[in-house]
N, C-alpha and C positions, 0 to 999 in steps of 0.2 A: 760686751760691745761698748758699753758706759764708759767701761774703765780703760777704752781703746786709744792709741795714740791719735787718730783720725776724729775721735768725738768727740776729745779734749781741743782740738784745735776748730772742729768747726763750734764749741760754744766759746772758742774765742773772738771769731769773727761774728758775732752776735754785736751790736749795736746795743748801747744801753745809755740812760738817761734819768736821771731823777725827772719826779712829775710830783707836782703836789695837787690835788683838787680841790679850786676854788671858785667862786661865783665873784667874779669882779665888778657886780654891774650895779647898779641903783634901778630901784624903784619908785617913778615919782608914785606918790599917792592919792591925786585925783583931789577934784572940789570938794566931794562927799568925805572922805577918809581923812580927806586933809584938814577939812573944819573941826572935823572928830580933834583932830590931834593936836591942833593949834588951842583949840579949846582948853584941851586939857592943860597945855602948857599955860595958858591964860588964867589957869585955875578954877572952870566950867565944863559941864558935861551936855554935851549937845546929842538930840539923836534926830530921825527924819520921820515924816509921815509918810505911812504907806497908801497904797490905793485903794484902801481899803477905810480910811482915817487913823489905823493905831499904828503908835508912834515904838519905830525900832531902835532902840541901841543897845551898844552899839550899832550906830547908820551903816546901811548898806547902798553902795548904787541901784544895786537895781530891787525891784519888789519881789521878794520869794516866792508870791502866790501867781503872778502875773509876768513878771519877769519884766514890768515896765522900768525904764529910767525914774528913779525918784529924785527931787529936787528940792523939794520943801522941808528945810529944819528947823528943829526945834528944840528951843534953849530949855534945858532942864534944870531942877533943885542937884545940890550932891549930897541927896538921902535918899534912902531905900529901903526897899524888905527882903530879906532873906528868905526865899523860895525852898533850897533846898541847901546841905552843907556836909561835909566832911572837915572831920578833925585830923590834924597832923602833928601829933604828940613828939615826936625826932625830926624837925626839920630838916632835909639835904643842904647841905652847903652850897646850893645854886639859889638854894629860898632866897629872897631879899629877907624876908622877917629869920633872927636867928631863934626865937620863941618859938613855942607852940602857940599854934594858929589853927584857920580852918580856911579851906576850898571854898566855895559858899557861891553860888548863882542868885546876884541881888538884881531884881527889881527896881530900878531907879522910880522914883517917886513921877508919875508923868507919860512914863513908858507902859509897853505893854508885853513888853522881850527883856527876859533877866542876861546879864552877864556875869562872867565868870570873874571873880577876884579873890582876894585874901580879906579876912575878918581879923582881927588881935582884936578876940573879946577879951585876954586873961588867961582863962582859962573853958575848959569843956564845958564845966557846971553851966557857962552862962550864956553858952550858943543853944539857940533857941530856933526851929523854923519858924516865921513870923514876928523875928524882931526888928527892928528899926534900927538901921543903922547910916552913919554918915561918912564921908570924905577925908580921911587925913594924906592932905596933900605932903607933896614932896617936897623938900626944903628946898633943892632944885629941880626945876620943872626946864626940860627941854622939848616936849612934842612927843613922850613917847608914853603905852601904856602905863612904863613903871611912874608917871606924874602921881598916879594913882597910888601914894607909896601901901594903902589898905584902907578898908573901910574900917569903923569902930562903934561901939553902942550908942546909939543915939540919946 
């Protein structure tokens, strides 16, 4: 029946149309997220206090524990400690770093909440849980994570 003159003509009367799936829309990003981000562009890491007193950043709107609106920020150091880390000995081609690097959930100096970035110690040998490391900003800083081009041995 597929290969009928009748089925060949009604999948000619089928309507057809490219479609591509896209998200056209922006995002503004709020006082909170927004300070984050202008910060960074600014070449400072900013996070907020919670209702609790300890300080999150990455800042969030609202309190995780309470789910209150937070509104009080707080200017932070761009140094920290290395909470926990993975190495990435073959970088993907989407890395920003083309080296080997590491994952690493740093503790900004200040805070009480690690986040997630890149380290270029070097090498493996010299990643360490509990080391000290600093900000090597991005030559161009526009408002966005990547300002953050990696942390490095303090």
């Amino acid at each position: 029946m597929a290969n009928s003159p009748a089925a060949a003509q009604h999948d000619d009367d089928v309507l057809r149309d490219s479609f591509e799936l896209g998200f056209t829309y922006t995002r503004s990003t709020g006082p909170i997220i927004g300070a984050f981000l202008t910060g960074l562009r600014d070449g400072k890491i900013v996070g907020i206090k919670g209702s609790n007193g300890k300080v999150i950043c990455p800042p969030t709107e609202y309190d995780p524990h309470t789910a209150e609106e937070l509104t009080e920020l707080v200017d932070l150091p761009s140094t920290g400690t290395v909470t926990t880390w993975s190495w990435i000995s073959q970088p993907h081609p989407k890395h920003v770093l083309t080296k080997p690097f590491a994952w690493a959930l740093i503790k900004i100096d200040g805070a009480d909440t690690a986040m997630l970035h890149k380290v270029d110690a070097g090498s493996e040998a010299n990643m360490k849980t509990g080391m000290k490391v600093k900000v090597r900003w991005a030559a161009d800083r526009r408002g966005f994570m990547t300002d953050i081009e990696c942390f490095e041995p303090a």
